[in-house]
C-alpha positions as CSV (number, residue, x, y, z in Angstrom):
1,X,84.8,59.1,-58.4
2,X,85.5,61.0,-55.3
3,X,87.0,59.0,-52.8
4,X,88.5,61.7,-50.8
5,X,87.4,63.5,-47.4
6,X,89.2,65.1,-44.3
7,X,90.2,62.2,-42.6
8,X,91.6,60.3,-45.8
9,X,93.7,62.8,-48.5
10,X,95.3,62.8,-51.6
11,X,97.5,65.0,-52.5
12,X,99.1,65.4,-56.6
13,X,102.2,66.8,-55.3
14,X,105.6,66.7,-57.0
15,X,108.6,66.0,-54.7
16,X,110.1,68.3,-57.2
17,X,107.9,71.0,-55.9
18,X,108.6,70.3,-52.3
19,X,112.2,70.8,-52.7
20,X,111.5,74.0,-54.6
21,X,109.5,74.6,-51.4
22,X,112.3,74.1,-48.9
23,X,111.1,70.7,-47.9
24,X,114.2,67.9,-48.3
25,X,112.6,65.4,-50.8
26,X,113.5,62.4,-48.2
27,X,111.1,63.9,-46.0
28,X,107.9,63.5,-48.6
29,X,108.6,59.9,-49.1
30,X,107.7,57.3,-47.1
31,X,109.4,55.2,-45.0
32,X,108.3,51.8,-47.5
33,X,109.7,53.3,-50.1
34,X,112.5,55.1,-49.1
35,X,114.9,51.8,-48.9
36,X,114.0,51.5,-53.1
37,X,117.0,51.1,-55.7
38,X,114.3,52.6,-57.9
39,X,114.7,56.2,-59.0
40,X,112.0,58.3,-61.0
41,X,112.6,61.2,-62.9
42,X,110.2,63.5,-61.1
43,X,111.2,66.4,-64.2
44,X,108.8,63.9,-65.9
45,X,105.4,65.6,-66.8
46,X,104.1,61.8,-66.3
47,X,105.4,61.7,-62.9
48,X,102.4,62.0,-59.9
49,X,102.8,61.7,-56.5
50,X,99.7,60.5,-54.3
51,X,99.9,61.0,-50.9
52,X,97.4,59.3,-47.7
53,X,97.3,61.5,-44.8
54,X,96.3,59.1,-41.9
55,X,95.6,59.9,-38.5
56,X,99.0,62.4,-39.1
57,X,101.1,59.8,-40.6
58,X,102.1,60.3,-44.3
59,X,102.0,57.2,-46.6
60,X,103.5,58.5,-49.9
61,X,102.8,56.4,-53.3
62,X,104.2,57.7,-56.7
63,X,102.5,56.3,-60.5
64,X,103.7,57.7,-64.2
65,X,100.9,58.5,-66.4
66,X,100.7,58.5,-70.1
67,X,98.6,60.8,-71.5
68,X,97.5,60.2,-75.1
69,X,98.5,62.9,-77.6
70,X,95.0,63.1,-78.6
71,X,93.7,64.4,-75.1
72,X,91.2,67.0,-74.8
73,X,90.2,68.6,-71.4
74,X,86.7,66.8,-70.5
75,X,87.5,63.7,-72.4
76,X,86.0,60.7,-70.7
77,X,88.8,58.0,-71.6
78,X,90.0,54.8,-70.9
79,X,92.6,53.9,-68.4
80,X,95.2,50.3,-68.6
81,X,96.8,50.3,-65.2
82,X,100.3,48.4,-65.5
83,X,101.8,46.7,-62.9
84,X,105.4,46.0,-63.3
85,X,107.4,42.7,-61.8
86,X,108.9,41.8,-58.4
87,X,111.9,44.2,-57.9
88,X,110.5,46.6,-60.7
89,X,110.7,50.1,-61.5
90,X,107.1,52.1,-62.8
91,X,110.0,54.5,-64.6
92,X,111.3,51.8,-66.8
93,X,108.0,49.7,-67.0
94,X,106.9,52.2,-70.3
95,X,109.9,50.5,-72.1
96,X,109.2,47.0,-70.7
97,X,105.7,47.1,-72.2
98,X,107.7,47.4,-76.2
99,X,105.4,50.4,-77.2
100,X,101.9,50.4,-75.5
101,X,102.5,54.6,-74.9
102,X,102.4,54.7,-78.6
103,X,99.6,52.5,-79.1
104,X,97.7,54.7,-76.4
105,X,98.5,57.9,-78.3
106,X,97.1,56.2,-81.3
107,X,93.7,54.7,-79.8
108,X,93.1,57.4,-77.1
109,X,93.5,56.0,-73.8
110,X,95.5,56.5,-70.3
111,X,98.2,54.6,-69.3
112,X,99.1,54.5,-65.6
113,X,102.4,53.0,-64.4
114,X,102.0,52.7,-60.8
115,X,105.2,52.0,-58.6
116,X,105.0,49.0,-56.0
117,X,106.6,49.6,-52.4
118,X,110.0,48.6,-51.3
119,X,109.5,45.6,-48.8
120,X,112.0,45.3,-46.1
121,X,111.1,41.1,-46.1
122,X,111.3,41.2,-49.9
123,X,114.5,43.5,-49.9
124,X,113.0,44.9,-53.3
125,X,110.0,46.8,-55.0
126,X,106.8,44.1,-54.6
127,X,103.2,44.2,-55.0
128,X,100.8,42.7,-52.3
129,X,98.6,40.2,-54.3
130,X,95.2,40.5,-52.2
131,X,93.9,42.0,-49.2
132,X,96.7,40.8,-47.4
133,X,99.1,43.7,-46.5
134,X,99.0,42.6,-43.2
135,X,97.0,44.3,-40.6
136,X,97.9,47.4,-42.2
137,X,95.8,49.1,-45.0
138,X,99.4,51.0,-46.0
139,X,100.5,47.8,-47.4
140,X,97.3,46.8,-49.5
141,X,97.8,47.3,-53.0
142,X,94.5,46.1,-53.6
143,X,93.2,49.4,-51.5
144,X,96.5,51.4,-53.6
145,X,94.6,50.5,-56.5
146,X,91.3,51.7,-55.7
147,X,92.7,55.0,-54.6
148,X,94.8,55.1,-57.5
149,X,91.7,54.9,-60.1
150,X,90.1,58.2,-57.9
151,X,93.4,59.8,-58.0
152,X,93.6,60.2,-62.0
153,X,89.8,60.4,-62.4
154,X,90.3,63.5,-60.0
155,X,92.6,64.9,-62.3
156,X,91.5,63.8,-66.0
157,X,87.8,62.6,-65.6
158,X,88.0,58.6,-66.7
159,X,85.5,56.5,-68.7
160,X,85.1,54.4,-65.5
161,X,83.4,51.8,-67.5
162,X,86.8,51.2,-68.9
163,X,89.4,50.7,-66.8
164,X,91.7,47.9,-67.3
165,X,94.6,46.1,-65.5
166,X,97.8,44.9,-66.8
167,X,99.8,43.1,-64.9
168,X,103.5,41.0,-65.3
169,X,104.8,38.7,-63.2
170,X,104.0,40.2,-59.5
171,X,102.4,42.7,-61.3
172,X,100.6,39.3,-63.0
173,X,99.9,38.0,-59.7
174,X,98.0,41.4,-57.9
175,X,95.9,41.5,-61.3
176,X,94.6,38.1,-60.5
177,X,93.7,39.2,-56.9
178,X,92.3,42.5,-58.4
179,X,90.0,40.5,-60.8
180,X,89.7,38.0,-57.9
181,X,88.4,40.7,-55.3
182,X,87.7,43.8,-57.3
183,X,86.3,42.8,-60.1
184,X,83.6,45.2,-60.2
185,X,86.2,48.1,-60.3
186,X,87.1,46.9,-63.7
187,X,86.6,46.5,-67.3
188,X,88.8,43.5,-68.2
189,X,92.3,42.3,-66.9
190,X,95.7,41.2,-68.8
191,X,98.4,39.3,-66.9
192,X,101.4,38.5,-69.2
193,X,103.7,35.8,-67.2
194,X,101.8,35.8,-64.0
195,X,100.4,33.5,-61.5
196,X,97.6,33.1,-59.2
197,X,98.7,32.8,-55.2
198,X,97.2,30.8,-52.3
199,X,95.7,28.0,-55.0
200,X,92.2,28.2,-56.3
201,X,90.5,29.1,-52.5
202,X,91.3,32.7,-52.6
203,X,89.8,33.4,-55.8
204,X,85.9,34.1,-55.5
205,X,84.8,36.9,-57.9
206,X,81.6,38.0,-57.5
207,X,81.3,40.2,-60.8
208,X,82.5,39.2,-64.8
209,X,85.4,40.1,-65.4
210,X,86.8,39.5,-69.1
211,X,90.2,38.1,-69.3
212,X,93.2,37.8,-71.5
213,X,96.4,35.4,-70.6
214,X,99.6,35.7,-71.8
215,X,102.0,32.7,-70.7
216,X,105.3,30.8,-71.9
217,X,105.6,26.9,-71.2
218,X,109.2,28.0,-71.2
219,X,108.7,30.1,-67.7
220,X,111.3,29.2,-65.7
221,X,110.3,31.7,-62.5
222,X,106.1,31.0,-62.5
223,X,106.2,27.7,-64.0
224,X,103.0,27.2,-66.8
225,X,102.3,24.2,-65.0
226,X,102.4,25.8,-61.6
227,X,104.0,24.3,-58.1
228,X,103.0,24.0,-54.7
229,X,102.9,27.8,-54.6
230,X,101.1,28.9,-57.5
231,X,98.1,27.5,-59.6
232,X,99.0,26.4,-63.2
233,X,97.9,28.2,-65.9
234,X,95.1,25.5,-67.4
235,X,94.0,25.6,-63.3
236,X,93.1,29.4,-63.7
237,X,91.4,28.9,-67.2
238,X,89.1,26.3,-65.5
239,X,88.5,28.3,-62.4
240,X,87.4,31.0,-64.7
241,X,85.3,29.0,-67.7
242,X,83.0,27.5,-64.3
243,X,83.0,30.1,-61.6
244,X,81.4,32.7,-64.5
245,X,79.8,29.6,-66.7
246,X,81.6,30.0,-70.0
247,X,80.3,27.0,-72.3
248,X,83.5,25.0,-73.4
249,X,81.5,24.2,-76.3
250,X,82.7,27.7,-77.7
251,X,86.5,26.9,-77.5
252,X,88.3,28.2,-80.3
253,X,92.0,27.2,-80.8
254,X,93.7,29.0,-83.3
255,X,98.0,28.5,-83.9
256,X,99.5,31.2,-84.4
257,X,103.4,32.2,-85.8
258,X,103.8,28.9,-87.6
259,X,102.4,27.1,-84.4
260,X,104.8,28.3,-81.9
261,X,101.7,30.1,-80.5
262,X,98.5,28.8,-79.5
263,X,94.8,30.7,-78.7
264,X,92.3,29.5,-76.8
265,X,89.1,31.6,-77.0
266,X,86.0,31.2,-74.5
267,X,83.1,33.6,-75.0
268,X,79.3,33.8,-73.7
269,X,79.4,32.9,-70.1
270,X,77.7,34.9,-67.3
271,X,76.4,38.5,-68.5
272,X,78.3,37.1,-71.7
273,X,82.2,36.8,-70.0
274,X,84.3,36.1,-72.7
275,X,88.3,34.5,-71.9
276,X,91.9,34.8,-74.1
277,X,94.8,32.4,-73.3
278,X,97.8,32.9,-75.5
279,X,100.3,29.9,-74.6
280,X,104.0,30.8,-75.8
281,X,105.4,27.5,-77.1
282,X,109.5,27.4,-76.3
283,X,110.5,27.6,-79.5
284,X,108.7,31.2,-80.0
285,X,110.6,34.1,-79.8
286,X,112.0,34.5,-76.2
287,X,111.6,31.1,-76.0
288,X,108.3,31.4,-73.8
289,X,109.6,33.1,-71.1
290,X,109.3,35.2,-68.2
291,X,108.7,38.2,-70.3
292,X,106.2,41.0,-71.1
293,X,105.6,39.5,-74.4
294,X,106.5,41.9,-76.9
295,X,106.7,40.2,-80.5
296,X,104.3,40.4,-83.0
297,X,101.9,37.1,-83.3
298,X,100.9,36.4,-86.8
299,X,101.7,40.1,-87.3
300,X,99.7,42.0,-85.0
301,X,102.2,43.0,-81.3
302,X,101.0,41.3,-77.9
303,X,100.2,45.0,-76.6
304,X,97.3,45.4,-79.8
305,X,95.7,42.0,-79.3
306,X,96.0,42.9,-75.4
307,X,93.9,46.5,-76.5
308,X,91.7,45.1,-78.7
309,X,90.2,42.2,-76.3
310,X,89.6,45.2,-73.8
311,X,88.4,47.6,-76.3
312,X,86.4,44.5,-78.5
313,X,85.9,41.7,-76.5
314,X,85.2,43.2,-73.0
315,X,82.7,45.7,-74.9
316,X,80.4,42.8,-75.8
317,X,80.1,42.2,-71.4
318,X,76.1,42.9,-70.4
319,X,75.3,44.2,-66.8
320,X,78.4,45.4,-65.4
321,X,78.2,48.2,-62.9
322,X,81.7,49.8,-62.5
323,X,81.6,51.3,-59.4
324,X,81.8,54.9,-58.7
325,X,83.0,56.2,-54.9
326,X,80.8,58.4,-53.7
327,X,77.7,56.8,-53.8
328,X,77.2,54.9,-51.0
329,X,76.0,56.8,-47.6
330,X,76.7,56.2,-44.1
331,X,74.0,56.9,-41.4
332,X,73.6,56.9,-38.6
333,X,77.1,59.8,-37.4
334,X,78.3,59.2,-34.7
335,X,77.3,55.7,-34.8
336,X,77.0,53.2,-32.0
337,X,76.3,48.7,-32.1
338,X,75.2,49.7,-35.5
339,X,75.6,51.2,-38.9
340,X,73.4,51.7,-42.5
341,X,74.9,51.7,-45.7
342,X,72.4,53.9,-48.1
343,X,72.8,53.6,-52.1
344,X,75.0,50.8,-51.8
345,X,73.8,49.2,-55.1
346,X,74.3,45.7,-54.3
347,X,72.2,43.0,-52.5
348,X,74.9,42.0,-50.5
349,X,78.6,42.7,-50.1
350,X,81.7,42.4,-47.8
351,X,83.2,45.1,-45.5
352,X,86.1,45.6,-44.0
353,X,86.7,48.5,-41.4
354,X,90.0,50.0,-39.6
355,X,90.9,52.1,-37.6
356,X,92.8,55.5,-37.7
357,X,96.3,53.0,-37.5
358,X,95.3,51.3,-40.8
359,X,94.2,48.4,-38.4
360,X,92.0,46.1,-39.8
361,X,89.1,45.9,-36.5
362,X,86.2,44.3,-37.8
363,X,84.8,42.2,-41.4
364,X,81.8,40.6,-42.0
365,X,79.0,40.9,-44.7
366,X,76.4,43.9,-44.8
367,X,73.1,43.2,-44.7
368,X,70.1,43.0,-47.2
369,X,68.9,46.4,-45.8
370,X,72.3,47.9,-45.6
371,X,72.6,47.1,-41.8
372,X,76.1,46.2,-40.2
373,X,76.3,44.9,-36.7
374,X,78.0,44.0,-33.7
375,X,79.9,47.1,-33.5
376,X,79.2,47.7,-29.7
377,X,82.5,46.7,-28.6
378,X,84.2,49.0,-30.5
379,X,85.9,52.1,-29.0
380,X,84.7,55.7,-29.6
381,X,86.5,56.8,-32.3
382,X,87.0,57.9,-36.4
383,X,86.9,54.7,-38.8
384,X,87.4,53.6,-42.5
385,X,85.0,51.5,-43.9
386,X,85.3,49.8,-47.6
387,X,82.4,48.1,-49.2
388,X,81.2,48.0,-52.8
389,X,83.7,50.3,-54.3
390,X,83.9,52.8,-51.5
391,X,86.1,53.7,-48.5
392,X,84.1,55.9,-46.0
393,X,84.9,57.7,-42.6
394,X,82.9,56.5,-39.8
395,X,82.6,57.4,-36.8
396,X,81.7,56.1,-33.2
């Protein structure tokens, strides 16, 4: 996965570093996170710094990983991305999650604990669920993520056939858009107390992605049965069983904990797509709240039956190419009403080009031979341009 080139870098440096180096640590962060109540120990050896150079303006994006105790140098291993909740700290998330590091140490995967940017409307830490950070790519955490998965492949060498993401709450909410829109980046997804924005419209994947559910009737902040804002829980199971054509005829419900919780099992849809919803009755526990669910269900924690769907469950998925970033090329450079996409792997897929502000200029679909058009209006200049798991300079 090599996502990088001269007009688009990432850097791994600690801030810790760059005050050894002379440089104040204020100035290495940037300006959307630099209004954050949240603080991370960057003495951690988990602590990573990923920095964008764009067009000379420095957009600075920090992430704890987990590395298991069993890591060898050139293990291919997987990766569970967890996104914490609105107002949330990637420091404290390890704790939040009730032991997944020591589950990861135990069945030999990465855990990443990305940290969302401080929003000056939010007042607080918050993750943008879709490709909606406005008409700036700095603000897409659908884009973070993408860079995020090249970032630690850079440094550890993934199993990009297994990358999973877990999300809660707002964390909950980007994992649907990252099923929703970027499916083909990963594995299988787990939202725990989540919800799924802009009703059912916004959610077209075009690739399988195996999912597990885990949600509280008792949620009092994304209500199980949704509002005006958010799609309901049930909503989201149907969307899924039809849009990937899971047979409801293979509906297994199964109480758990005494009945105070229920699963509902959907396997063998498209390239064999297989579905989890755990429903937390009130009664259970925290009484099916707005929580990263953390106690055991019929003996066996939240964060195992979360690792074995992904590690079980999403294995049994046929014909799902995880994308890598450097395959697709560009020709011809400089461009000018027109561009083709070599390699791109896919019969048809969605573009989306900016310019060296992080402006979104142009999307539209590329063509069966790779073509995209109607780019004669366009100034002479450098451009990124993201289609089917790549981000690409361009130029004009």
């Amino acid at each position: 996965m090599r996502l990088f080139s001269s007009f688009l870098l990432f850097l791994g440096f600690s801030p810790c570093l760059l005050q050894a180096q002379g440089v104040p640590l204020s100035q290495s962060v940037s300006p959307i996170l630099s209004d954050s109540t949240c603080t991370i120990n960057c003495q951690d050896p988990g602590y990573r710094l990923m920095t964008q150079v764009i067009d000379g303006e420095t957009i600075t994006r920090e992430y704890i990983i987990h590395v298991p105790s069993g890591y060898q140098e050139g293990d291919n291993l997987p990766l569970v991305i967890v996104y914490h909740g609105f107002g949330g700290c990637a420091y404290y998330m390890s704790d939040e999650t009730g032991g997944l590091n020591d589950l990861a140490d135990e069945e030999n995967f990465f855990v990443a604990y990305p940290q969302a940017a401080y929003r000056p409307e939010k007042e607080d830490t918050y993750w943008e669920p879709g490709f909606n950070g406005g008409a700036s790519i700095y603000l897409d955490d659908i884009f973070f993520s993408e860079q995020l998965i090249g970032h630690i492949d850079e440094e550890f060498s993934l199993d990009l056939s297994k990358v999973y993401a877990a999300g809660y709450s707002n964390g909950g909410m980007l994992t649907y858009s990252l099923a929703c829109l970027r499916g083909d980046l990963f594995g299988g997804v787990c939202v725990m107390s989540g919800a799924l924005l802009d009703g059912m419209d916004s959610c077209d994947p075009s690739q399988p992605v195996p999912m597990i559910i885990f949600h509280g009737t008792g949620d009092g902040v994304l209500p199980y049965d949704g509002d005006e804002n958010y799609a309901s829980i049930p909503e989201v199971v149907s969307l899924w069983v039809n849009h990937f054509q899971i047979p409801t005829s293979t509906l297994t419900s199964t109480e758990l904990n005494g009945g105070n919780v229920v699963h509902d099992s959907y396997h063998g849809g498209t390239n064999n797509t297989c579905l989890s919803l755990y429903t937390v009755i009130e009664e259970y526990g925290f009484p099916g709240d707005h929580v990263w669910f953390s106690q055991d269900m019929d003996g066996v924690s939240p964060n195992r039956v979360m690792w074995e769907f992904f590690a079980e469950e999403c294995a049994s998925v046929d014909g799902i190419s995880h994308e890598t970033y450097d395959r697709v090329q560009v020709f011809p450079v400089p461009f000018e009403d027109q561009l083709f996409l070599g390699n791109i792997g896919v019969s048809s897929s969605t573009y989306h080009m900016y310019d060296v502000q992080g402006v979104l200029v142009r999307t539209g679909r590329v063509g069966a031979d790779g073509s995209v058009h109607g780019l004669g209006d366009l100034p002479p200049g450098c451009y990124l341009l993201r289609t089917a798991g790549s981000t690409l300079k361009v130029v004009k």
